[in-house]
C-alpha positions in Angstrom: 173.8 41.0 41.3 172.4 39.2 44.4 170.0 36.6 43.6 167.0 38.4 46.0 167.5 41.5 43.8 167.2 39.4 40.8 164.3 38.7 42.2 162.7 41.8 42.7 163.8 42.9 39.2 162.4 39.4 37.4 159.1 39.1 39.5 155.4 41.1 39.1 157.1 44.1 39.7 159.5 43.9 36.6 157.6 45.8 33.9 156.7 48.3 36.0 160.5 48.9 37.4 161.2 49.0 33.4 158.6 51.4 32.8 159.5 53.5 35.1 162.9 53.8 34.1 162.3 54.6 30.8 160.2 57.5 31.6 162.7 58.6 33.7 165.6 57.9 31.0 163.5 60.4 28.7 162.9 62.6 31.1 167.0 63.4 31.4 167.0 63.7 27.1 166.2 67.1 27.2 168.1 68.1 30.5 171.2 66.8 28.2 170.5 69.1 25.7 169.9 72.2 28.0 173.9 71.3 28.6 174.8 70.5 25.0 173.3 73.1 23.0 175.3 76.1 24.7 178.3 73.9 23.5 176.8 74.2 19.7 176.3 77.8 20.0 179.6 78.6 21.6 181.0 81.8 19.5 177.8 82.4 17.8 176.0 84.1 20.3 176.9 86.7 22.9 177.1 85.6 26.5 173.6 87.9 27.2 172.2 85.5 24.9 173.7 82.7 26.2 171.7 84.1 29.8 168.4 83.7 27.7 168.9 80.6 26.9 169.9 79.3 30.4 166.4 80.1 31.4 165.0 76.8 29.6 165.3 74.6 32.6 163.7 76.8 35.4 160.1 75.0 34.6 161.8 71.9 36.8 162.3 74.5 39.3 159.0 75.6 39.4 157.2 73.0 39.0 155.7 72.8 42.8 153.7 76.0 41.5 151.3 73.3 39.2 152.0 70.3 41.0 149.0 70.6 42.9 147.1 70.9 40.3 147.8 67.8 38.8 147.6 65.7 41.8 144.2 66.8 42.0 142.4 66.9 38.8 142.2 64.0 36.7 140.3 61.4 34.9 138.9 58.4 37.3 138.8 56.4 34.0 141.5 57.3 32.6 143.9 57.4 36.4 145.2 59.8 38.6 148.6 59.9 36.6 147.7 58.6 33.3 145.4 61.5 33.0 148.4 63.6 32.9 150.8 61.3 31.3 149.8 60.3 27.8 148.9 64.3 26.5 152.0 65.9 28.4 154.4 63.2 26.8 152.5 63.1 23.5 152.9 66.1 23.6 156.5 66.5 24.4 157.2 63.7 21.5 154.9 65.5 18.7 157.2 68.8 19.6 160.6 67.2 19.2 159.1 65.7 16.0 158.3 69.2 14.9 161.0 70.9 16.0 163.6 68.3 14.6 162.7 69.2 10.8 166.3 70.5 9.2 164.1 73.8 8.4 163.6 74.6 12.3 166.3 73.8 14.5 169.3 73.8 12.3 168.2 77.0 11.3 167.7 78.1 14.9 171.3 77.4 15.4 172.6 78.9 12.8 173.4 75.7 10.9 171.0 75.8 8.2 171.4 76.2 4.4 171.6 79.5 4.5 174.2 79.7 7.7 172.2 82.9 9.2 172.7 84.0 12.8 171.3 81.9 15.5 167.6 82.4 16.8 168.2 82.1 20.9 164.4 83.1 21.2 162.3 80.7 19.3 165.5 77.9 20.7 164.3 79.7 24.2 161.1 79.4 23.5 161.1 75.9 21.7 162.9 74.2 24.9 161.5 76.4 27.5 158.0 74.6 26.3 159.4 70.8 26.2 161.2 71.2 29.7 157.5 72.4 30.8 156.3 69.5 29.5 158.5 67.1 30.8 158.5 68.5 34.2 154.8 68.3 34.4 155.5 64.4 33.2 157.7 64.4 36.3 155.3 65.2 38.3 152.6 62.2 37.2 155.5 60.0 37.0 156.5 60.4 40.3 153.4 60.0 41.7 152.6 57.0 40.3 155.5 55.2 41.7 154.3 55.4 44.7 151.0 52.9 43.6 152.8 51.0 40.8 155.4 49.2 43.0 154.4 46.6 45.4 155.4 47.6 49.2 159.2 45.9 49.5 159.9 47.1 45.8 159.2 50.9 46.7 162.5 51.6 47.3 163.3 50.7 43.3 161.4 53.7 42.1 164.1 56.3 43.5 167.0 54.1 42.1 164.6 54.4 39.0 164.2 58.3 38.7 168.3 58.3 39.6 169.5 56.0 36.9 167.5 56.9 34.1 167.5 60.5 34.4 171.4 60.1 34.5 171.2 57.9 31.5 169.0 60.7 29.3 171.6 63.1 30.3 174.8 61.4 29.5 173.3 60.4 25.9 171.9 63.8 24.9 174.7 65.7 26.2 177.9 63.3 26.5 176.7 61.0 23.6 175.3 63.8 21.5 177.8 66.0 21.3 180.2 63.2 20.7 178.0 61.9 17.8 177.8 65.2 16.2 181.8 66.0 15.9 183.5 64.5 13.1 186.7 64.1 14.5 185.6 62.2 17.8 183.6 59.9 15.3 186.8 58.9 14.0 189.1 58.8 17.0 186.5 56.4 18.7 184.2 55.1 16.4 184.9 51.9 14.1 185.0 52.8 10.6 182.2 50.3 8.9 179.8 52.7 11.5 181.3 55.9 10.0 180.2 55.1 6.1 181.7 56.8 3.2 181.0 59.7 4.3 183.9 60.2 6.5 186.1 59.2 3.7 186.6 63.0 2.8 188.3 65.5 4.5 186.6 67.5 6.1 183.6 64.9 7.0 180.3 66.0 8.5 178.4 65.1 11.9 177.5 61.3 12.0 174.3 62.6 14.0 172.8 66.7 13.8 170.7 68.3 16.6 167.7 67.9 14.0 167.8 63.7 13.9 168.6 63.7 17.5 165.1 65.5 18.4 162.9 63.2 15.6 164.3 60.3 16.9 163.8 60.4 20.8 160.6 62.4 19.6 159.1 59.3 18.1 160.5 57.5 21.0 158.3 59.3 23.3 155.3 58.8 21.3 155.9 55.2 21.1 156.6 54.7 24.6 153.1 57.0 25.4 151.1 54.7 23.1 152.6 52.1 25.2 151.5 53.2 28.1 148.5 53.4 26.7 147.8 50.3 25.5 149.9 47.9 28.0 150.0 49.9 31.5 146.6 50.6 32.8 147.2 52.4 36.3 145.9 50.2 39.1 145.0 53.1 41.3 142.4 54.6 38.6 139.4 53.2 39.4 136.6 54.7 43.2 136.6 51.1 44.1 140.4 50.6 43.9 141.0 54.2 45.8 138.7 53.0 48.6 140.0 49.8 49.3 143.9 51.5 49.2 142.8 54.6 50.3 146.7 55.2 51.9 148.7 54.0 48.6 146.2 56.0 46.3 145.8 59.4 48.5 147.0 62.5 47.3 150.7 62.7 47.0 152.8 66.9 45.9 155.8 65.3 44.3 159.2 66.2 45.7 160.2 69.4 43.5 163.2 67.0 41.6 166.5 69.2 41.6 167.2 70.2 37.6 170.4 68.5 36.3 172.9 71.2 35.6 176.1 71.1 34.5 179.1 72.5 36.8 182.7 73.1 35.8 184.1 70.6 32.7 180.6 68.7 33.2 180.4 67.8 36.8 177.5 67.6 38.1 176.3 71.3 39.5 174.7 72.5 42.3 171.4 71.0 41.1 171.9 67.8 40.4 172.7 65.2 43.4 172.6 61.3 42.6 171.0 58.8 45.6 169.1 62.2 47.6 166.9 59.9 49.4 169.5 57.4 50.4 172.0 60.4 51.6 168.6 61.9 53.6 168.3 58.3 55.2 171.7 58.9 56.6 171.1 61.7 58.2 167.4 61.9 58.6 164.7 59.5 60.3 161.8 61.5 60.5 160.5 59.6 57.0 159.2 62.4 54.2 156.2 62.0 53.3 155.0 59.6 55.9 151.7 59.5 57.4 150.0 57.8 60.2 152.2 55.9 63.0 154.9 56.4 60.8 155.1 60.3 60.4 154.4 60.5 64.3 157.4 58.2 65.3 159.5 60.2 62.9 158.5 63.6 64.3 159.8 62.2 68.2 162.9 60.7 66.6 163.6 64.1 65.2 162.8 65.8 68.4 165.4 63.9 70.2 168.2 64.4 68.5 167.0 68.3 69.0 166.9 68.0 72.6 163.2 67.5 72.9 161.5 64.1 74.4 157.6 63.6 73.9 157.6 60.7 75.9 158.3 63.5 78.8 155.6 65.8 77.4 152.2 64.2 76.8 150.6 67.2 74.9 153.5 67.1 72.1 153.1 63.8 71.5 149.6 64.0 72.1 149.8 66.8 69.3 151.3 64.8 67.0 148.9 62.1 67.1 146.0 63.9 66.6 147.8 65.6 63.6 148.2 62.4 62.3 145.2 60.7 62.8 143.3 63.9 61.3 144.8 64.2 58.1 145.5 60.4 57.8 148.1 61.2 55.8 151.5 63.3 55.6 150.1 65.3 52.5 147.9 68.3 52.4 144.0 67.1 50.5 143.4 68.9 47.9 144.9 71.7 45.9 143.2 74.8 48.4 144.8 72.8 51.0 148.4 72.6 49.4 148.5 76.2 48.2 146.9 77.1 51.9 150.2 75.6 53.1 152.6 76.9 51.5 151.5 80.3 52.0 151.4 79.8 55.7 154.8 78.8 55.2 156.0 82.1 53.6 154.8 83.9 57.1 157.1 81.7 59.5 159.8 83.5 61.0 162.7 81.0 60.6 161.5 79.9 57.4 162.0 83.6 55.9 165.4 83.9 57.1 166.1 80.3 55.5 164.7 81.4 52.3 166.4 85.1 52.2 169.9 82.6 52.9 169.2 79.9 50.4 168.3 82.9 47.6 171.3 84.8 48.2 174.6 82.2 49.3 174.9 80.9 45.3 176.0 84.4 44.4 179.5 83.6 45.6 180.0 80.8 43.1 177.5 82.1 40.1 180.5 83.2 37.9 182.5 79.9 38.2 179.2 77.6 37.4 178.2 79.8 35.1 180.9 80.8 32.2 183.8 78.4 32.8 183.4 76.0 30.5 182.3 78.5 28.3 185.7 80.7 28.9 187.6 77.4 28.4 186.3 76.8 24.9 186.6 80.4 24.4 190.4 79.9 25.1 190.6 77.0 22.9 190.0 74.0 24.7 187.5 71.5 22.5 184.2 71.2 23.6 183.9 67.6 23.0 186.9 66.8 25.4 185.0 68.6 27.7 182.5 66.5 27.4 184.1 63.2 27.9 184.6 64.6 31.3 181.4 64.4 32.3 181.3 60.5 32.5 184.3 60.7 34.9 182.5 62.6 37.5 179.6 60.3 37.9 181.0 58.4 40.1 182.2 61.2 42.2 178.1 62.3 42.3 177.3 59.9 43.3 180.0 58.4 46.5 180.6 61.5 47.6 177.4 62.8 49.2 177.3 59.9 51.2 180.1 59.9 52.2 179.3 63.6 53.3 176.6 62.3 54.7 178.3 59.7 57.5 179.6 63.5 59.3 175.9 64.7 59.2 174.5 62.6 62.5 174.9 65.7 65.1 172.2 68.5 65.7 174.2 71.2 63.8 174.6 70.5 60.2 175.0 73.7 58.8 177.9 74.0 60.6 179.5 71.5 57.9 177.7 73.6 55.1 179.6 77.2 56.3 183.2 74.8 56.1 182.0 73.8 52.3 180.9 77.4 51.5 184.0 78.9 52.6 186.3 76.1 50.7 184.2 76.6 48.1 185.1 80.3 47.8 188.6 79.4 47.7 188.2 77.3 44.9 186.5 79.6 42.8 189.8 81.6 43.3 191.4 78.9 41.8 189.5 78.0 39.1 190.1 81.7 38.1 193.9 81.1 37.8 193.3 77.9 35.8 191.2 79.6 33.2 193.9 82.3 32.9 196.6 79.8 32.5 195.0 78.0 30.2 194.6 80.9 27.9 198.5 81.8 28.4 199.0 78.3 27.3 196.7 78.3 24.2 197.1 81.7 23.5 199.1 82.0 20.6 198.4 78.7 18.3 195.4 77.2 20.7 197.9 74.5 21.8 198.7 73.0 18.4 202.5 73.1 19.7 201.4 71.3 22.9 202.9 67.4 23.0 200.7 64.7 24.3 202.2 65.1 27.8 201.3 68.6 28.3 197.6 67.9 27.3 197.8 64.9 29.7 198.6 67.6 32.5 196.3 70.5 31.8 193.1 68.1 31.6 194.8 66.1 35.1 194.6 69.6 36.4 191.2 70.7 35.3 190.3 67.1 36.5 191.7 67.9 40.0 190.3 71.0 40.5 187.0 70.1 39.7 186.5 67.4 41.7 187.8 69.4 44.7 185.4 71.7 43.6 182.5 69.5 43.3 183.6 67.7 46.9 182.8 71.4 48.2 179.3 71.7 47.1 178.7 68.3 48.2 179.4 69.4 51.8 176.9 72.3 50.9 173.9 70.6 49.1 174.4 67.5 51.7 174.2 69.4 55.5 171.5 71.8 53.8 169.1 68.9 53.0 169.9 67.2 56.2 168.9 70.5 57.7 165.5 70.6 55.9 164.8 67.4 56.8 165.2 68.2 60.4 163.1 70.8 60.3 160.1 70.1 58.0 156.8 69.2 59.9 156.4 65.3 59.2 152.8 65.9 59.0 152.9 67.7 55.4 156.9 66.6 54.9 156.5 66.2 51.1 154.7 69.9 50.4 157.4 71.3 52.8 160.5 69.5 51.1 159.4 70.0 47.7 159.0 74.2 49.1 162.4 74.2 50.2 164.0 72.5 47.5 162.2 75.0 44.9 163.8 78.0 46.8 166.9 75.7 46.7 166.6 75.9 42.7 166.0 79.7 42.6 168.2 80.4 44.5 171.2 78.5 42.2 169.7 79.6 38.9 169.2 83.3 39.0 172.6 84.2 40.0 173.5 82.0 37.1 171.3 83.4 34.8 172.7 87.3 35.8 176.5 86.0 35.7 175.9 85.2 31.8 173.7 88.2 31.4 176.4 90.9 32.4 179.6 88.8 31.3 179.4 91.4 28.2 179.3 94.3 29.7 182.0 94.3 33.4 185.3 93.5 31.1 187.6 95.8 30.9 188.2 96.6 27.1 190.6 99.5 25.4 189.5 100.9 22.0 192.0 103.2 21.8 193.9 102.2 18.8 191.4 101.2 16.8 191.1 103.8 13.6 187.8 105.4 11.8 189.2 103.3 8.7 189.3 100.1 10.5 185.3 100.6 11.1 184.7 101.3 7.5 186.8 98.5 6.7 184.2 96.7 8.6 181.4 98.1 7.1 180.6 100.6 10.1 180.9 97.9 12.5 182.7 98.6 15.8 186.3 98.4 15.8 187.8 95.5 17.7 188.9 96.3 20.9 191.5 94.5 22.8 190.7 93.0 25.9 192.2 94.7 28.9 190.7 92.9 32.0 188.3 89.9 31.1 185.1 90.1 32.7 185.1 86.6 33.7 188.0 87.9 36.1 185.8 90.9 37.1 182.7 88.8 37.9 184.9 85.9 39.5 186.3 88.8 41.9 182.9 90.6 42.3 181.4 87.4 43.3 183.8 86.2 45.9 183.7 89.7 47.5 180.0 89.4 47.5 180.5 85.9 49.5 182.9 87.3 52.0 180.1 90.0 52.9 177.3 87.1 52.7 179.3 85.3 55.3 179.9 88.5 57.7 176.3 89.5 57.7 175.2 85.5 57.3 177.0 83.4 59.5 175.9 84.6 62.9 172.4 83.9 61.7 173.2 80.3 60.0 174.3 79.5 63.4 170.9 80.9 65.1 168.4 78.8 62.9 169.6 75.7 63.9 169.0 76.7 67.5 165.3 77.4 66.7 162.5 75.4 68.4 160.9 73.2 66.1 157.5 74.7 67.0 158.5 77.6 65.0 158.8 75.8 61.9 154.9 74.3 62.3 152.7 75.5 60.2 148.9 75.1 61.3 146.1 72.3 59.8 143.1 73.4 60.1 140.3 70.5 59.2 136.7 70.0 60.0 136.7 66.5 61.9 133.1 64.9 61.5 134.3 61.7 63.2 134.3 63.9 67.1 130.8 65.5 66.2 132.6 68.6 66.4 130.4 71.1 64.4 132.6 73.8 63.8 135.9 71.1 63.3 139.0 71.1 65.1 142.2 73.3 65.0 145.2 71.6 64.8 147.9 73.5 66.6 151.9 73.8 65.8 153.4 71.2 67.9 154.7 72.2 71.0 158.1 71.8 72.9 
């Protein structure tokens, strides 16, 4: 570590660096668990219900629907974040507490006492509320960064929200599930950790889902009385706000993408490591910059699309006025914010971006959705699956910038049809590794298997997937570099955080619908099975054997539902990166006392 980064880390700036990443590091505890809880519940619960409980996360998807809200109303005592803060994460830790008692979760699982069926809708319910919480934390925690760091540590607070969200992840999922199987206790653990306990044979979990959510639940509460006590927020106070009027202004945090887990734990479609270092390859326009700033942005970016303001006064002249209006690259207020975005739903180019960004995930939905679940299902261990997950951290985070060094021309969707149409063809494979895999482990789930053959089925899973996860990288990468092309500099953040939300939908519904119908497409045949073997069964329905599985089905549906997305699609990917960038403006419109206008000014959509 370089001695000026020591620095930066050790000077006036240090406890607020380690604040910050501890809120972020409990922000990622229950994203972890949104990926580790399906793993507990794998063979319990139908694949419908599995769908249900997908839906936990989409409050980090939709958070930009609130996040107005609590930029604007707060407590001047109390601060602009803070106000928000302490009761959402109080909150947040009292619920964990609550929810961690043996009685509750363990019995919403279907490990308690009495080992009845799992309750997916009061788990649904239980985490749907704590990722609300937590996302609404994310949103005052991201805005204070922007006031808590001094101006050349800045830069520290997305390395912040990057490392300890990863952190939280890895140790509620990776860690977790680890902790809470027996035999990877013993394979990795030292045995003065393990107790007595493990002595028997058939030991239980060093760690259950229950002391998992009381302890991190009275780690939140600690950490808010903390906050309380020790970090009073130096942008609460009029006086403060006046005197830093441009640190302390209002600020509509970037709609964060939700960590989700791909295939064998790679990171998915919504999770990217380092998002604004790959944009500052491949984007100069600044998000979220005001002033001088946003303006010099806004003619960088119309440059490199063929534009020059230096040879057309009124778009530069445009621009300036924009920013010396507003003062600022955010909207004022929450009318403002919600005024914007709507004006953004009636753009021509923006429509087509958003019918394309809600519809091109379908291709892949069955392959992010169901194959680690079809690879348990076939026998493979869920907690080797797992220990995947810390192998492709790495691979999150080198790849997309390395993506990123291709993205400098004016077309970078171009590089996002070559991902999408790789990507199809991996999803083809990833269909014949699943079936092999279930040849292989058919017949005695691999107990016959030596050493060496294991060795080679997880090398190939481990192949595949990072092939697979190269692909979306080429997606996710040129589609942000797109946006930020296109968003107006003058309300960059508000715009962003739309486009990313749409993003978000647009990955988790066709997830959510691939679990939902993965009962009901297979191809089953019932024909053999007798009236006596369903009164053997207490009038339950025979078992029927499985014909065609409907992962198979769905995989096939889903890449014949990409090829027509690219036939009707591709012509019109192409066309909006040809678009003016006056069609993506939305109009500001502001009284402006400081002219003596009396009915304000109009601030038009910047022209060519």
């Amino acid at each position: 570590m370089s001695a000026s980064l020591m620095e930066r880390l050790l000077g006036r700036d240090g406890p607020s660096i380690a604040l910050l990443f501890l809120l972020y590091t409990l922000q990622g505890i229950p994203m972890g668990l949104s990926g580790s809880v399906p793993f507990l519940l794998s063979g319990k619960i139908s694949y419908k219900q599995q769908s249900l409980l997908s839906l936990v996360s989409l409050p980090f998807s939709l958070k930009l629907l609130w996040a107005p809200l609590v930029d604007a109303l707060h407590s001047p005592r109390i601060g602009r974040r803070r106000s928000w803060l302490l009761p959402v994460q109080f909150l947040a830790g009292t619920l964990m507490i609550w929810g961690g008692a043996s009685s509750r979760v363990l019995a919403w699982i279907g490990d308690g006492p009495d080992q009845s069926e799992p309750d997916v809708e009061s788990l649904t319910l239980f985490f749907g509320v704590l990722y609300f919480l937590m996302a609404t934390q994310d949103i005052a925690v991201d805005g204070w960064a922007l006031t808590m760091l001094s101006e050349g540590n800045k830069g520290l607070a997305s390395t912040c929200n990057t490392v300890g969200q990863t952190l939280g992840y890895f140790v509620s999922y990776v860690g977790f599930l680890a902790l809470n199987d027996p035999q990877t206790c013993q394979r990795f653990l030292p045995a003065f950790l393990l107790g007595d306990a493990f002595a028997d044979e058939k030991p239980g979990a060093l760690i259950d889902l229950a002391g998992f959510l009381r302890f991190w639940g009275w780690v939140i509460v600690a950490t808010t009385v903390a906050v309380l006590l020790f970090f009073p927020e130096n942008c609460s106070s009029r006086e403060t706000q006046r005197v830093s009027s441009s640190a302390c202004r209002n600020e509509l945090p970037r709609a964060e993408a939700t960590l989700a887990v791909g295939p064998l734990g790679a990171p998915g479609e919504e999770v990217h490591f380092f998002t604004e270092e790959i944009l500052g390859g491949v984007s100069e326009n600044g998000e979220g910059q005001g002033g001088v700033q946003g303006v010099q942005g806004a003619q960088r970016t119309l440059r490199r699309r063929g534009a020059h303001p230096d040879a057309n006064p009124q778009s530069a002249a445009t621009l300036a006025e924009a920013a010396e209006a507003t003062g600022a690259a955010e909207p004022e207020g929450v009318l403002e914010s919600y005024s914007l975005l709507w004006q953004l739903l009636f753009l021509p180019p923006v429509r087509t971006l958003v019918g394309l960004l809600l519809t091109c995930r379908v291709a892949f939905a069955c392959v992010d959705a169901a194959t680690q679940l079809k690879l348990i299902e076939r026998g493979v261990k869920k907690e080797d699956l797992a220990l995947f997950a810390p192998l492709f951290l790495p691979l999150g985070i080198v790849c997309p910038m390395m993506v990123s060094r291709f993205l400098r021309g004016r077309f970078p969707l171009r590089l996002f049809s070559c991902g999408y149409l790789l990507r199809m063809g991996m999803c083809l494979v990833w269909a014949g590794a699943v079936a092999m895999t279930g040849h292989l482990l058919a017949d005695d789930g691999g107990a016959q298997m030596s050493s060496s053959h294991w060795a080679a089925l997880y090398g190939a899973m481990f192949l595949i997937t990072g092939v697979y996860s190269v692909c979306s990288d080429l997606m996710f990468v040129s589609q942000m570099a797109f946006f930020a092309q296109v968003s107006d500099p003058r309300i960059g953040g508000t715009y962003m955080t739309f486009l990313n939300t749409v993003t978000n939908l647009g990955v988790k519904w066709p997830h959510t619908l691939s679990l939902l119908l993965m009962d009901v497409v297979g191809v089953q045949d019932c024909s053999d099975a007798s009236d006596a073997t369903s009164e053997v069964m207490g009038g339950a329905a025979p078992t029927c054997r499985v014909v065609l599985d409907a992962y198979f089905v769905q995989v096939a549906a889903c890449f014949l539902a990409g090829v027509l997305w690219l036939a009707l699609c591709w012509r019109r990917v192409e066309a909006l990166q040809q678009v003016p960038l006056a069609e993506w403006r939305v109009e500001i419109r502001r009284p402006n006392s400081s002219r003596g206008d009396s009915d304000g000014t109009e601030l038009k959509r910047v022209e060519k």
